[in-house]
mmCIF file of the N, C-alpha and C atoms, coordinates in Angstrom:
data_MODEL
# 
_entry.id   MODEL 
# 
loop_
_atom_site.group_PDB 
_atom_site.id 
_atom_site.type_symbol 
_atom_site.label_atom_id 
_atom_site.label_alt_id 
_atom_site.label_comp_id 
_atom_site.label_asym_id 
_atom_site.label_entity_id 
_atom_site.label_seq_id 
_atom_site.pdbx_PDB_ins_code 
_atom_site.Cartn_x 
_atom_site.Cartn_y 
_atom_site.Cartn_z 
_atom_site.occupancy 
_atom_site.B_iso_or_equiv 
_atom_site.pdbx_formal_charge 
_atom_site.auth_seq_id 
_atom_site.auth_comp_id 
_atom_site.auth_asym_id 
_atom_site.auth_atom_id 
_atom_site.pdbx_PDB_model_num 
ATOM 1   N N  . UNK A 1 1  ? 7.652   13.424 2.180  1.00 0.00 ? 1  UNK A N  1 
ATOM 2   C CA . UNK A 1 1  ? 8.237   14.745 2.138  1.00 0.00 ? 1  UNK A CA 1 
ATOM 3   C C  . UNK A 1 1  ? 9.508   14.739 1.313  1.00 0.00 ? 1  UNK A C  1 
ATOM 4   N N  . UNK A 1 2  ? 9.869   13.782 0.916  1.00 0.00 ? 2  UNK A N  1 
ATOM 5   C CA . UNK A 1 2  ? 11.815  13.682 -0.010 1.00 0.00 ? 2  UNK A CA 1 
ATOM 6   C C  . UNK A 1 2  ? 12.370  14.366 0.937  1.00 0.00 ? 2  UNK A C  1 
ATOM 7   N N  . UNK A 1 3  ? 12.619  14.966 1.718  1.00 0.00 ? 3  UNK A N  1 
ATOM 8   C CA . UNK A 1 3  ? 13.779  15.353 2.698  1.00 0.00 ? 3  UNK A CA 1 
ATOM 9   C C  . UNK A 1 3  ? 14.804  14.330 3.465  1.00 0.00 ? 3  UNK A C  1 
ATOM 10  N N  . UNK A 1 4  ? 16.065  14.784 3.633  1.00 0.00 ? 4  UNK A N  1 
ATOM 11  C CA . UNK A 1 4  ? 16.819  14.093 4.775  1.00 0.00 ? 4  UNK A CA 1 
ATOM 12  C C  . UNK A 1 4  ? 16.432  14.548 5.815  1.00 0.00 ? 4  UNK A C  1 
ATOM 13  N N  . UNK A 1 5  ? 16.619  13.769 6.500  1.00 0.00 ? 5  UNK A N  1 
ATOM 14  C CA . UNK A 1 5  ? 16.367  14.347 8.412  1.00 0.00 ? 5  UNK A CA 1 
ATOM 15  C C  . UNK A 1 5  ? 17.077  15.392 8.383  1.00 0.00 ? 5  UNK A C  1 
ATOM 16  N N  . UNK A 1 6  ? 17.575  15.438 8.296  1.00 0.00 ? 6  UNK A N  1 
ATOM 17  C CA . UNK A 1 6  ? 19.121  16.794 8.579  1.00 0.00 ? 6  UNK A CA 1 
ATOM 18  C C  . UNK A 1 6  ? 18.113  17.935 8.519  1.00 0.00 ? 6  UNK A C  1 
ATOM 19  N N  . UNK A 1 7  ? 17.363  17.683 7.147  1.00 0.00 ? 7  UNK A N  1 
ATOM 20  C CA . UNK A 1 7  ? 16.245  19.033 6.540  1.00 0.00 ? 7  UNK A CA 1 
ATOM 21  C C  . UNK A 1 7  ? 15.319  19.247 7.026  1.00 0.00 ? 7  UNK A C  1 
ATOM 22  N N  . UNK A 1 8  ? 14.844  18.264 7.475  1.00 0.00 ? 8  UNK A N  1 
ATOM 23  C CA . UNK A 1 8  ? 13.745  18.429 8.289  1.00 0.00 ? 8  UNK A CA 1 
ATOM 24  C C  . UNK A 1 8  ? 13.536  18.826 9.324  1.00 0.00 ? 8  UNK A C  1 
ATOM 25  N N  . UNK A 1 9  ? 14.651  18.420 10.016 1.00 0.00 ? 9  UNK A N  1 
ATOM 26  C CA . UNK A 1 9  ? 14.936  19.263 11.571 1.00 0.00 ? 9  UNK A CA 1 
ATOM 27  C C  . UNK A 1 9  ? 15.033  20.769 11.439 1.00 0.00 ? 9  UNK A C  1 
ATOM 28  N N  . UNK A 1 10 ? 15.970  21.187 10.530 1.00 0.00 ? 10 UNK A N  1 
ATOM 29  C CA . UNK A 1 10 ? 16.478  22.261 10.262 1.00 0.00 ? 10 UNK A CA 1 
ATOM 30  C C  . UNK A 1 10 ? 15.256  23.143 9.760  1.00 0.00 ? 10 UNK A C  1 
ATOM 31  N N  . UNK A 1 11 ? 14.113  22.542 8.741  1.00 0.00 ? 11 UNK A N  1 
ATOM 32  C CA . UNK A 1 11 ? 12.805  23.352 8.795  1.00 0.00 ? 11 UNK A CA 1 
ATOM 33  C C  . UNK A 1 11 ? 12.112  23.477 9.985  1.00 0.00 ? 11 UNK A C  1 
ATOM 34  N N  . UNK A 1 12 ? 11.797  22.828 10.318 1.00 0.00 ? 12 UNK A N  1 
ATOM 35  C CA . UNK A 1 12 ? 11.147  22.358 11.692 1.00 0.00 ? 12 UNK A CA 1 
ATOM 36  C C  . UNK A 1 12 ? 11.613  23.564 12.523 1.00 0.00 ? 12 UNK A C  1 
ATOM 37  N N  . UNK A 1 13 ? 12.792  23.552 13.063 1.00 0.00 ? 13 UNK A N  1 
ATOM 38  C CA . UNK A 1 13 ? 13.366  24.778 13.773 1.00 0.00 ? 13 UNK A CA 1 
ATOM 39  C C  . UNK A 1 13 ? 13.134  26.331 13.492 1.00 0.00 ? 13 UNK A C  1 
ATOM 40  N N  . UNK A 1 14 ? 13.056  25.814 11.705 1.00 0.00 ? 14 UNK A N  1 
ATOM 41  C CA . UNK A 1 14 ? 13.322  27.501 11.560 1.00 0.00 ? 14 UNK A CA 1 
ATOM 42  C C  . UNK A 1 14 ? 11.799  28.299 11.961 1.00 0.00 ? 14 UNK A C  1 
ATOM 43  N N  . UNK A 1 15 ? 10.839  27.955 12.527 1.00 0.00 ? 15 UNK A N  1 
ATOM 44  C CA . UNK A 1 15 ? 9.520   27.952 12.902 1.00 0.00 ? 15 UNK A CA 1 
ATOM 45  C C  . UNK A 1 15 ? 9.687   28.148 13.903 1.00 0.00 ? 15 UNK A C  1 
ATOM 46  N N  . UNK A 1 16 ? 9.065   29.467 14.189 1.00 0.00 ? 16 UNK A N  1 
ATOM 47  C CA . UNK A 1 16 ? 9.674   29.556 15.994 1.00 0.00 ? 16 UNK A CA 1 
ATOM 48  C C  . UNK A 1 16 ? 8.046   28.686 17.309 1.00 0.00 ? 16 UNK A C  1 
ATOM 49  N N  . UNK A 1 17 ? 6.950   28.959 16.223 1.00 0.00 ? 17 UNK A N  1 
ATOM 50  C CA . UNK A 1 17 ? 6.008   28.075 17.023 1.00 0.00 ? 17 UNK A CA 1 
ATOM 51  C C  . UNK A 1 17 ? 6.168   26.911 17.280 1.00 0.00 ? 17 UNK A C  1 
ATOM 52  N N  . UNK A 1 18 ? 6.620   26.005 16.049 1.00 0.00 ? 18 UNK A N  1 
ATOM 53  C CA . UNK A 1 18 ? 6.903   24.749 16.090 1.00 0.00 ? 18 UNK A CA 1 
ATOM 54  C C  . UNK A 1 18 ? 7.992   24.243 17.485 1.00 0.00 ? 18 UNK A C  1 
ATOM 55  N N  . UNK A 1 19 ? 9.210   25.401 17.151 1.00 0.00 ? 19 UNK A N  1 
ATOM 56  C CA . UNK A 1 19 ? 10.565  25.043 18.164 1.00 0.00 ? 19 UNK A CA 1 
ATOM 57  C C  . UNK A 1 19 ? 10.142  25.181 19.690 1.00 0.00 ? 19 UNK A C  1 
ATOM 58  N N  . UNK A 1 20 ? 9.374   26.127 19.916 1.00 0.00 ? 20 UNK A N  1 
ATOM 59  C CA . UNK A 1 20 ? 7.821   26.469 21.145 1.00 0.00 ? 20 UNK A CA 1 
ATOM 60  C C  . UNK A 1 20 ? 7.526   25.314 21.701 1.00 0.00 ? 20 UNK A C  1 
ATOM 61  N N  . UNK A 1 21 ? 6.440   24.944 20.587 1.00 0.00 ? 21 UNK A N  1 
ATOM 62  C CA . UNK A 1 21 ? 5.824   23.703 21.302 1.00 0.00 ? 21 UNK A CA 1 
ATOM 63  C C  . UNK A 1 21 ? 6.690   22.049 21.290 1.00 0.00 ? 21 UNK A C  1 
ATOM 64  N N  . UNK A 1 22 ? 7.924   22.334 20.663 1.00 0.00 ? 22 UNK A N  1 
ATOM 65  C CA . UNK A 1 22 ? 8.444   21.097 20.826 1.00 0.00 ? 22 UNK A CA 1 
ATOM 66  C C  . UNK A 1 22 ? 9.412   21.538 22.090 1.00 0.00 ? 22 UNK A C  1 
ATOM 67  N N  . UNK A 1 23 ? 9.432   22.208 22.122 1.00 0.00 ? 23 UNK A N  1 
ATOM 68  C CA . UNK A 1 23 ? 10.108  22.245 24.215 1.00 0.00 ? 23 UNK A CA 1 
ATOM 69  C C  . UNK A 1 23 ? 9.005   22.281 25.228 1.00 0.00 ? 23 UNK A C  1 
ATOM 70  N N  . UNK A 1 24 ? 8.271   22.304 25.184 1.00 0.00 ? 24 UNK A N  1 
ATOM 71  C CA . UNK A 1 24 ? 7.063   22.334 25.243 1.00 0.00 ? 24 UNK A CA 1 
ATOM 72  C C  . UNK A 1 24 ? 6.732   20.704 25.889 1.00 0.00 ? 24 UNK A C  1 
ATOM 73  N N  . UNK A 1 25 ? 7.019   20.080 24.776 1.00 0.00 ? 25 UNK A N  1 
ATOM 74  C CA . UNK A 1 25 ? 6.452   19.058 24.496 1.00 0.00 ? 25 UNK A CA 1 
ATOM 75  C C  . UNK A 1 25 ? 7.593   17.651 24.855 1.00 0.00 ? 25 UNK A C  1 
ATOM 76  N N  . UNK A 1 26 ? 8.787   18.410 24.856 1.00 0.00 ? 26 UNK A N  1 
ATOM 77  C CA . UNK A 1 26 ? 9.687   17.400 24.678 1.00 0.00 ? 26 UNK A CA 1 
ATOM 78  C C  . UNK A 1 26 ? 10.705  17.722 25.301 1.00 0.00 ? 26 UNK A C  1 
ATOM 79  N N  . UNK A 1 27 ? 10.898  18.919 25.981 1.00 0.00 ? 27 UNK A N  1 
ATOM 80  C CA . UNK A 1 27 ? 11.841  19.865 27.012 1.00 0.00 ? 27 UNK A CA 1 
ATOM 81  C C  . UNK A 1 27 ? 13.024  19.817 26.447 1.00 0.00 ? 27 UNK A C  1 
ATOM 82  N N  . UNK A 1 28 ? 14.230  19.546 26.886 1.00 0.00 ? 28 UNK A N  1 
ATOM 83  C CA . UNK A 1 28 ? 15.792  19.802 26.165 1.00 0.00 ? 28 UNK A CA 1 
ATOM 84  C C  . UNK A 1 28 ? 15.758  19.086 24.720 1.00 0.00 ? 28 UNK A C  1 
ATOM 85  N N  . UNK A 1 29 ? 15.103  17.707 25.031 1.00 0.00 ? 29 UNK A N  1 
ATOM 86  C CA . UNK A 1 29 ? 15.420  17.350 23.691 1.00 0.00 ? 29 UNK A CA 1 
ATOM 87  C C  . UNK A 1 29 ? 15.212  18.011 22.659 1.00 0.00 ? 29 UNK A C  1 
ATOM 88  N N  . UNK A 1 30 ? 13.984  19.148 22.528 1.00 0.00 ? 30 UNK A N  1 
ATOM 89  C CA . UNK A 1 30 ? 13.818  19.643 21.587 1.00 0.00 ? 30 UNK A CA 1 
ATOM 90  C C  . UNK A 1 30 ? 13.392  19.304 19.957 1.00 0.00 ? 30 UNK A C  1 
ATOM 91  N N  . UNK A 1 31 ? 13.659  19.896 19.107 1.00 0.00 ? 31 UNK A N  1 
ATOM 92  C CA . UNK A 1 31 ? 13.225  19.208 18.097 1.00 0.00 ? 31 UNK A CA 1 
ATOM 93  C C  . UNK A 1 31 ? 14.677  18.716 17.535 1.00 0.00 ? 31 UNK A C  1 
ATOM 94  N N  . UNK A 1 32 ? 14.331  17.265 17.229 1.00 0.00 ? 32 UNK A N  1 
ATOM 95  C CA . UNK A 1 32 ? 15.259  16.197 16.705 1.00 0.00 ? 32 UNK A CA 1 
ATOM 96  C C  . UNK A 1 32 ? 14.929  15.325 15.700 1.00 0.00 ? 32 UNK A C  1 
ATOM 97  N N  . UNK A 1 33 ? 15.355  14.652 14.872 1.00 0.00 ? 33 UNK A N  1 
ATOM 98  C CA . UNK A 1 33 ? 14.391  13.685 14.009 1.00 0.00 ? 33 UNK A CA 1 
ATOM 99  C C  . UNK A 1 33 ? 13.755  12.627 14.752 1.00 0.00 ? 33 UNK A C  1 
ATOM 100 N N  . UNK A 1 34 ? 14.372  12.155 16.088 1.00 0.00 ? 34 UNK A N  1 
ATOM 101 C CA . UNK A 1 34 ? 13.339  11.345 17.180 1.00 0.00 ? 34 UNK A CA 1 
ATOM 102 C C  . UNK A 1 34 ? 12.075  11.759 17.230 1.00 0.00 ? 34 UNK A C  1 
ATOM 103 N N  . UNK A 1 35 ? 12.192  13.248 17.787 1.00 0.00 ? 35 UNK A N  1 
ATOM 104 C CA . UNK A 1 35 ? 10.972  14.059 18.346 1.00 0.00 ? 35 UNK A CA 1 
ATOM 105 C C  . UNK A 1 35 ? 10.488  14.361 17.116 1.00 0.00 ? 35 UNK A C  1 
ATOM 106 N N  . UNK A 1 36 ? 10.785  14.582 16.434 1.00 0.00 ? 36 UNK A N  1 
ATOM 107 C CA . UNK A 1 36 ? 9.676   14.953 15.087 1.00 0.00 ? 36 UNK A CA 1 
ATOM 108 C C  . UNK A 1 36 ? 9.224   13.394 14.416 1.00 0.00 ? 36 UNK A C  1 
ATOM 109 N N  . UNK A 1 37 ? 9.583   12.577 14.211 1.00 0.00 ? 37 UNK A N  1 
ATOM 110 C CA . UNK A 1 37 ? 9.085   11.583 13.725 1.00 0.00 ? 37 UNK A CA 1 
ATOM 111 C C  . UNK A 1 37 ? 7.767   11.202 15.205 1.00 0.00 ? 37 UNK A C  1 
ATOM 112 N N  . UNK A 1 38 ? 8.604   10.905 16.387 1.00 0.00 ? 38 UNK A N  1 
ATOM 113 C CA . UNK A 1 38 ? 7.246   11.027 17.508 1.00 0.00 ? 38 UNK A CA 1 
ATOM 114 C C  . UNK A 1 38 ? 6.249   11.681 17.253 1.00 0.00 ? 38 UNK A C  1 
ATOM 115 N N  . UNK A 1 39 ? 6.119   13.263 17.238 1.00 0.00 ? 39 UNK A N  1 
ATOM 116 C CA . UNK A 1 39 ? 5.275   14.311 16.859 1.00 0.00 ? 39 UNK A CA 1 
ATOM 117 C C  . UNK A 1 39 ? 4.281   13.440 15.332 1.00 0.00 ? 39 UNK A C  1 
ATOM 118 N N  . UNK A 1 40 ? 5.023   12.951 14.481 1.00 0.00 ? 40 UNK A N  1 
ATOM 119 C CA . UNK A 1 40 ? 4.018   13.455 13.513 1.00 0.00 ? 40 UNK A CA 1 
ATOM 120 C C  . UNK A 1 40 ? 3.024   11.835 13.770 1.00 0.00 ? 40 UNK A C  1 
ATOM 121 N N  . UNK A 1 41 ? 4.107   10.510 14.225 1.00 0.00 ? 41 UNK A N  1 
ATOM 122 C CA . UNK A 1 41 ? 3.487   9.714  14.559 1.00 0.00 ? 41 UNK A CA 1 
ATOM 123 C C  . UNK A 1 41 ? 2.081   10.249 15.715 1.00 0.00 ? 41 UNK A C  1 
ATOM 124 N N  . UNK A 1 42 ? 1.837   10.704 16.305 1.00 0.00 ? 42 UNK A N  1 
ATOM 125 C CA . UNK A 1 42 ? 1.040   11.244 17.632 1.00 0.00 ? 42 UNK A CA 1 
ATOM 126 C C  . UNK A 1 42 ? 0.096   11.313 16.954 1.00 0.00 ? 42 UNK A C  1 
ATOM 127 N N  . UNK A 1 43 ? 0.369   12.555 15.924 1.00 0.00 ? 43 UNK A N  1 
ATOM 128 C CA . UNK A 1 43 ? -0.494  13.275 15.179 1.00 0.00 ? 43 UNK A CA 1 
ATOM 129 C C  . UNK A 1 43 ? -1.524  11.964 14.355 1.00 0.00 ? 43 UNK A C  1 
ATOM 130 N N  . UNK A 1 44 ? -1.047  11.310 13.402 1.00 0.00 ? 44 UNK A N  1 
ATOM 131 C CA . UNK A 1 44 ? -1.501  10.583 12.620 1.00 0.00 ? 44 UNK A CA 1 
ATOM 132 C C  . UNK A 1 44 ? -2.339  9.319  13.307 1.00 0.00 ? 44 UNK A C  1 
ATOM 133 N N  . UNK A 1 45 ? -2.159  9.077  15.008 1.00 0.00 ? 45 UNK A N  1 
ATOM 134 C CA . UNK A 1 45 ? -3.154  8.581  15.893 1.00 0.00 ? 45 UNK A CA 1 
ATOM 135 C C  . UNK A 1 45 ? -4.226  9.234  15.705 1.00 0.00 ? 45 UNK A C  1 
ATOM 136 N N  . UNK A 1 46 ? -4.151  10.326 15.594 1.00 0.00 ? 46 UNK A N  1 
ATOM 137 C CA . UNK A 1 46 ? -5.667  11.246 15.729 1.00 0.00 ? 46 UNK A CA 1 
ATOM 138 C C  . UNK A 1 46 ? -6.419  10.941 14.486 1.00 0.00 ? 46 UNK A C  1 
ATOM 139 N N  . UNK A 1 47 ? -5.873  11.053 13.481 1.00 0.00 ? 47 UNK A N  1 
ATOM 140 C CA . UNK A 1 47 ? -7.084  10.407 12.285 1.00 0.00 ? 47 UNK A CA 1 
ATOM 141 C C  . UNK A 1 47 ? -7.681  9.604  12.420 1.00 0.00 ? 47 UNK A C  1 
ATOM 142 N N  . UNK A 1 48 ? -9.049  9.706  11.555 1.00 0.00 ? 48 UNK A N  1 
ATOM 143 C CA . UNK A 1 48 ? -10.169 8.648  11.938 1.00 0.00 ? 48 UNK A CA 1 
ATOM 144 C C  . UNK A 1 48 ? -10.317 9.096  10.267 1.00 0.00 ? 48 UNK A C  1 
ATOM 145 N N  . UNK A 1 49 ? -10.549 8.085  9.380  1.00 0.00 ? 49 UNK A N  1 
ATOM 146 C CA . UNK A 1 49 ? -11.778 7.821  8.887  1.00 0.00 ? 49 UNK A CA 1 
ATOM 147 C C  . UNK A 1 49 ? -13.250 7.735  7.960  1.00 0.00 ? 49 UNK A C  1 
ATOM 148 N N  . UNK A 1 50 ? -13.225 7.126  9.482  1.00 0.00 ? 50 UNK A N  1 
ATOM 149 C CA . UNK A 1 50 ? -14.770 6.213  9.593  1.00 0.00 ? 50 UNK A CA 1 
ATOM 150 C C  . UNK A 1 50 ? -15.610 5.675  8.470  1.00 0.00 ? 50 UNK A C  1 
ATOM 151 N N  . UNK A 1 51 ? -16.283 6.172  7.672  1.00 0.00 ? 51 UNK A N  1 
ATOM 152 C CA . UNK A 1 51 ? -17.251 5.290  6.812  1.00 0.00 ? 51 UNK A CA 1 
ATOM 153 C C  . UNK A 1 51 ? -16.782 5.514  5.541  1.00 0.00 ? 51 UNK A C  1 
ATOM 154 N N  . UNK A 1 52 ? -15.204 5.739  4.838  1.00 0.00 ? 52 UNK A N  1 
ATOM 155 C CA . UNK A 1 52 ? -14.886 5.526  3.618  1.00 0.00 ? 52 UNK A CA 1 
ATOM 156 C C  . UNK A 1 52 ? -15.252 4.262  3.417  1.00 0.00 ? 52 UNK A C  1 
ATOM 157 N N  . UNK A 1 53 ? -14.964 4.072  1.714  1.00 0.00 ? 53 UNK A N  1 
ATOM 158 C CA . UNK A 1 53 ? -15.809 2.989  1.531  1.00 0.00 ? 53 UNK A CA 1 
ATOM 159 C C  . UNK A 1 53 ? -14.422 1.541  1.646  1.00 0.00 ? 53 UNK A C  1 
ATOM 160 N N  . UNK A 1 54 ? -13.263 2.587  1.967  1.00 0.00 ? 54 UNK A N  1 
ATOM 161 C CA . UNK A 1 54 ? -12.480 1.174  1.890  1.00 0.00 ? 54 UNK A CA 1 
ATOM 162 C C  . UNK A 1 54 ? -12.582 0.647  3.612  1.00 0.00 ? 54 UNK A C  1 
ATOM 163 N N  . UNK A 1 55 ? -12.982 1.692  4.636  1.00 0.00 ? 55 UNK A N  1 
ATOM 164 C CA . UNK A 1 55 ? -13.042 1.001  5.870  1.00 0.00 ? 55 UNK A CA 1 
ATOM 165 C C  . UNK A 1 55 ? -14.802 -0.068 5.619  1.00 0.00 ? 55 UNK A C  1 
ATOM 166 N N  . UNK A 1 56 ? -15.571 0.261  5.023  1.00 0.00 ? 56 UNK A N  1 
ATOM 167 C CA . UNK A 1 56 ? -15.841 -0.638 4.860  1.00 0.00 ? 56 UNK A CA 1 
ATOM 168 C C  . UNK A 1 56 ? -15.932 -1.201 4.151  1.00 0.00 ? 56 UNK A C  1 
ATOM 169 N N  . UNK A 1 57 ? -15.139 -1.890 3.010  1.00 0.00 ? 57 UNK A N  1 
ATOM 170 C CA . UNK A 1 57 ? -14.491 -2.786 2.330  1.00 0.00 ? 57 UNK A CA 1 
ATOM 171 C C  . UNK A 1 57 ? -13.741 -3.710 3.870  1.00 0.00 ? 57 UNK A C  1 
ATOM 172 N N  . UNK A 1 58 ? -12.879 -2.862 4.608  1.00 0.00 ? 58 UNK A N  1 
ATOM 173 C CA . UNK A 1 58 ? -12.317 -3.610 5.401  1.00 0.00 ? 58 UNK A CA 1 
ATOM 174 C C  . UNK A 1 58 ? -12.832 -4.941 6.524  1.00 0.00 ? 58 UNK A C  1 
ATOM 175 N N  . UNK A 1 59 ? -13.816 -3.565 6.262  1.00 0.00 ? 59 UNK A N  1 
ATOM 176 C CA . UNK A 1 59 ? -15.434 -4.232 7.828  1.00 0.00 ? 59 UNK A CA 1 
ATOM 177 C C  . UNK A 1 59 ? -16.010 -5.226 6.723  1.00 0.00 ? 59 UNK A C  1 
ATOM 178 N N  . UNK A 1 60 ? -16.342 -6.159 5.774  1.00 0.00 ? 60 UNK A N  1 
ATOM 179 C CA . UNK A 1 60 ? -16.515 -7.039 5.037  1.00 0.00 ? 60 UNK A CA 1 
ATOM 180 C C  . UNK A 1 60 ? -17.617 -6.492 3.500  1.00 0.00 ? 60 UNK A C  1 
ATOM 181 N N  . UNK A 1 61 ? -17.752 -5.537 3.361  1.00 0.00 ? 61 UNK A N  1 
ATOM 182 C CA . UNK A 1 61 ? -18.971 -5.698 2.991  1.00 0.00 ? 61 UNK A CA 1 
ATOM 183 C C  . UNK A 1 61 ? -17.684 -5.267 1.074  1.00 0.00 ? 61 UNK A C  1 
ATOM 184 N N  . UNK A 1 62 ? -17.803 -6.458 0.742  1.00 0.00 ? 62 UNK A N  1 
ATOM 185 C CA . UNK A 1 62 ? -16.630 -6.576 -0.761 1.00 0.00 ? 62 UNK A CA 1 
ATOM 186 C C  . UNK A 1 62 ? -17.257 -5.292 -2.142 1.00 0.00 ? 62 UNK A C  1 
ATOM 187 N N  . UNK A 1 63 ? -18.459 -5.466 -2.183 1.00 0.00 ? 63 UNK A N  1 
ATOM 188 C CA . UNK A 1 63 ? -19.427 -4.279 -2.853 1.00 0.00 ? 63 UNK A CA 1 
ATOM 189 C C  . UNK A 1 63 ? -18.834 -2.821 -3.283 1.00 0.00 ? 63 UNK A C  1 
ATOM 190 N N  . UNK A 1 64 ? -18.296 -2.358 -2.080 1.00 0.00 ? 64 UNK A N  1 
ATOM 191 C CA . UNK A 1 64 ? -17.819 -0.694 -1.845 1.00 0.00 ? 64 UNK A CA 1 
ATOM 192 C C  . UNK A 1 64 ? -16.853 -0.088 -2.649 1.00 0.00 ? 64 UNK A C  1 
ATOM 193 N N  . UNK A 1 65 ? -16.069 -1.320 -3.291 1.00 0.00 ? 65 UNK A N  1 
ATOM 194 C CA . UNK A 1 65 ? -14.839 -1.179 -4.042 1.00 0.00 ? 65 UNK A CA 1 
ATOM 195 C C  . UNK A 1 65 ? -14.832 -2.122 -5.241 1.00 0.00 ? 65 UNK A C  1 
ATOM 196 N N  . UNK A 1 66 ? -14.397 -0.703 -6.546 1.00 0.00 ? 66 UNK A N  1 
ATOM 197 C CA . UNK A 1 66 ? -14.164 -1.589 -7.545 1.00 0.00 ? 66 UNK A CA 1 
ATOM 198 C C  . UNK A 1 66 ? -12.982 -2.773 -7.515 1.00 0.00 ? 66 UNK A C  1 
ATOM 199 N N  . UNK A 1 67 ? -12.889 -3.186 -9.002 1.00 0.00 ? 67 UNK A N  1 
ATOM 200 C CA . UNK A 1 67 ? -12.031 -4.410 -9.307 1.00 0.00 ? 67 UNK A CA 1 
ATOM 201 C C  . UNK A 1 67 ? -10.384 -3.842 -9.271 1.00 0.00 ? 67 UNK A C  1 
ATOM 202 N N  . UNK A 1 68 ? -10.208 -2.657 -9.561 1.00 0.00 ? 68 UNK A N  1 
ATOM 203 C CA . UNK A 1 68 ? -8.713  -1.822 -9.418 1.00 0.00 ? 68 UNK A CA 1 
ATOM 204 C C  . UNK A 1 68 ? -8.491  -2.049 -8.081 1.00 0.00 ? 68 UNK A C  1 
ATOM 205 N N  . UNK A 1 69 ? -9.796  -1.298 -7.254 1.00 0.00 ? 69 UNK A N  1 
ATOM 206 C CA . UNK A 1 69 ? -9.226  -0.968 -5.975 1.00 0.00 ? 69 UNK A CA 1 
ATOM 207 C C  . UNK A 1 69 ? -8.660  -2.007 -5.032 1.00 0.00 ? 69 UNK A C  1 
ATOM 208 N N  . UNK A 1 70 ? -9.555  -3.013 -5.844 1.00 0.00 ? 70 UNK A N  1 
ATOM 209 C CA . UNK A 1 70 ? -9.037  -4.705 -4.807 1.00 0.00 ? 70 UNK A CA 1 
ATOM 210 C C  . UNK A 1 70 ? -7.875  -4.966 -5.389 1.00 0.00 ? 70 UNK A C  1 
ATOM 211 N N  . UNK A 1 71 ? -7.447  -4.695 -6.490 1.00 0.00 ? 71 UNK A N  1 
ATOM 212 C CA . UNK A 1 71 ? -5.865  -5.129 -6.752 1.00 0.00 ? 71 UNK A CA 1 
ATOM 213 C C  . UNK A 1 71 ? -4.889  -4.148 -6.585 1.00 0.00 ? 71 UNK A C  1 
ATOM 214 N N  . UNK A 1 72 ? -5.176  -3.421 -5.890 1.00 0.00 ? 72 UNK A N  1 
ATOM 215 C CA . UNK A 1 72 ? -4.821  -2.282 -5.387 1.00 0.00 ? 72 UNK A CA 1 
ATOM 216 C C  . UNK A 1 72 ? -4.393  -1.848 -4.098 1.00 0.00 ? 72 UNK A C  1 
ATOM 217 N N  . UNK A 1 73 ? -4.732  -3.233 -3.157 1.00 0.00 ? 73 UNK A N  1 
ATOM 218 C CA . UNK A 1 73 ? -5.391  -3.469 -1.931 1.00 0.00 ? 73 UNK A CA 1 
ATOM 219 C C  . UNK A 1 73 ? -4.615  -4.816 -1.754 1.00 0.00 ? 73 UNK A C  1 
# 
């Protein structure tokens, strides 16, 4: 994002859904660069995936990916 925290909080807030569910979510603390770095970490648990060809590159099968992507990697 190039932002300072400072900015980010300060967007973050100016969103009144966002400021919602982060009391919500996080009660007084509210939104902070703690709680927002938490939040987006949470978030980025939820991705999956699954059968790109670099997860399986990962799962062994070397084939899936060119010669860039392995030096790339």
């Amino acid at each position: 994002m190039n932002f300072p925290g400072c900015q980010v909080v300060a967007r973050v807030k100016a969103v009144r859904e966002y400021a919602d569910g982060f009391r919500q979510v996080f009660g007084k603390e509210g939104i902070t660069i703690d709680t927002f770095v938490k939040a987006i970490a949470s978030f980025e648990r939820t991705l999956l995936s699954g059968n790109a060809p670099f997860d399986r590159f990962i799962a062994g099968d070397s084939n899936v990916i060119g010669s860039a992507q392995k030096r790339g990697w």
